[in-house]
N, C-alpha and C positions, 0 to 999 in steps of 0.2 A: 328715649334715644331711638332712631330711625334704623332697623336694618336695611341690609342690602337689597332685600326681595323686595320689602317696602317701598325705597327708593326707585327699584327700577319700575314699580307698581305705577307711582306716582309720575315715572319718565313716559310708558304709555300713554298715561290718560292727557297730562301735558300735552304729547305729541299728537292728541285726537282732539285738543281743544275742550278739555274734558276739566281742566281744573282754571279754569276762568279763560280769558279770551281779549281780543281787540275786535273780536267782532268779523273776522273773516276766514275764509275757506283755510283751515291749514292742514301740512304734507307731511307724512312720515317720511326719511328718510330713501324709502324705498320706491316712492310716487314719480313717474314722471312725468310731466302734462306740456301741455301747446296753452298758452294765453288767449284767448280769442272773446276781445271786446268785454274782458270785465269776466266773464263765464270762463269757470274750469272747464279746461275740455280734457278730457284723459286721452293720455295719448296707449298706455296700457289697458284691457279689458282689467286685468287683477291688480292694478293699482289702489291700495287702501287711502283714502282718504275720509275726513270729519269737514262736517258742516258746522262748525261752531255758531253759524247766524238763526242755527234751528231752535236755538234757546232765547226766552229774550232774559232781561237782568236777571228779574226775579228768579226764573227758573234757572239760569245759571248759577244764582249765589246756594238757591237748594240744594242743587246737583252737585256744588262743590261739597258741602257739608256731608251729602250722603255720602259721598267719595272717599274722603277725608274717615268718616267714622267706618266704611267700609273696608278699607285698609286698613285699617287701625283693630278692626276686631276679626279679621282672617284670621282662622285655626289651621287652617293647612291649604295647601296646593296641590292640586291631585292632576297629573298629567292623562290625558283619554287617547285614544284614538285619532279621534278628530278636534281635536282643543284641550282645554284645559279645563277644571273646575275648583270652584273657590267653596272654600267648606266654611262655615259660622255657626256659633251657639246663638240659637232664638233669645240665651238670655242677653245677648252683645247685640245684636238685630234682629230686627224683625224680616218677617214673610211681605207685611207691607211695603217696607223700608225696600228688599229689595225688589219687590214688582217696580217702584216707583221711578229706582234710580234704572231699571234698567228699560223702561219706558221714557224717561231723557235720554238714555245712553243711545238709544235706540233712533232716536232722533238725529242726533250728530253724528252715531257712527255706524250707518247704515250696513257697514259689514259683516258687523258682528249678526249670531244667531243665537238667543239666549234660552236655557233649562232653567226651570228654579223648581227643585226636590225638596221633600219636606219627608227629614228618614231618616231612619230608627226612633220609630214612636214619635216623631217629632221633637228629638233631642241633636237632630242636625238638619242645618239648611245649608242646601248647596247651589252652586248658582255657576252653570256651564258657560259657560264661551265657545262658542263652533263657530265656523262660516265655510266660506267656499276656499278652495286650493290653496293654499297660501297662508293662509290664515294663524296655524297654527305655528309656524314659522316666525310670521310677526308676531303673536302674541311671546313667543320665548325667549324673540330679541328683544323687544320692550319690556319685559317683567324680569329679565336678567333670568331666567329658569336652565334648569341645566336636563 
């Protein structure tokens, strides 16, 4: 059974193009843009937008999976400064697993800025979220975080 935190997990990534796709530019809710011949053109400097075409299949259907199992094995939510941090036991994921997903993520959601810690003895993996102004904002609206 899916909780809340879960869901609104899965509402970001959705919203970044993050858990499959049709294949074009899409907007968080908070994005505004000007149309211009096919190209997004941002009409905001700190408007968050995903490149969903940065994937192709193949790497989309992976990215979904890591997705999917990375949510799924979150131990906790740790609110920071400047973002947020996603905490996992190495025995639920690996240190691979999350370099890999967060080298796609990185790809389609250029705005994010990622930590990945390997601590206490390596009985925790954590995997930060930062970016620029705003950021941490949209991430609390998106993940439902209080």
């Amino acid at each position: 059974m899916m909780t809340k935190q879960l869901l609104g997990s899965m509402a970001l990534l959705a919203a970044c193009g993050c858990f499959g796709g049709n294949g074009e530019a899409s907007q968080v809710p908070n994005q505004r843009q000007e149309a211009k011949e096919g190209e997004l053109a941002m009409a905001e400097e700190t408007a968050f937008y995903c490149n969903v075409k940065a994937l192709g299949p193949a790497e989309r259907e992976r990215h979904n999976q890591l997705t999917e199992k990375l949510l799924a094995s979150r131990k906790a939510t740790v609110e920071t400064d400047t973002g947020y941090e996603l905490q996992f036991s190495p025995a639920d994921v690996t240190v691979p697993e999350v370099a890999e997903w967060v080298v796609a993520e990185g790809k389609c959601c250029p705005f994010f800025d990622f930590h990945i810690d390997l601590e206490k003895s390596g009985r925790l993996i954590c995997l930060r979220l930062t970016g620029r102004e705003g950021v941490k904002g949209f991430i609390r609206a998106e993940f439902g975080l209080k």
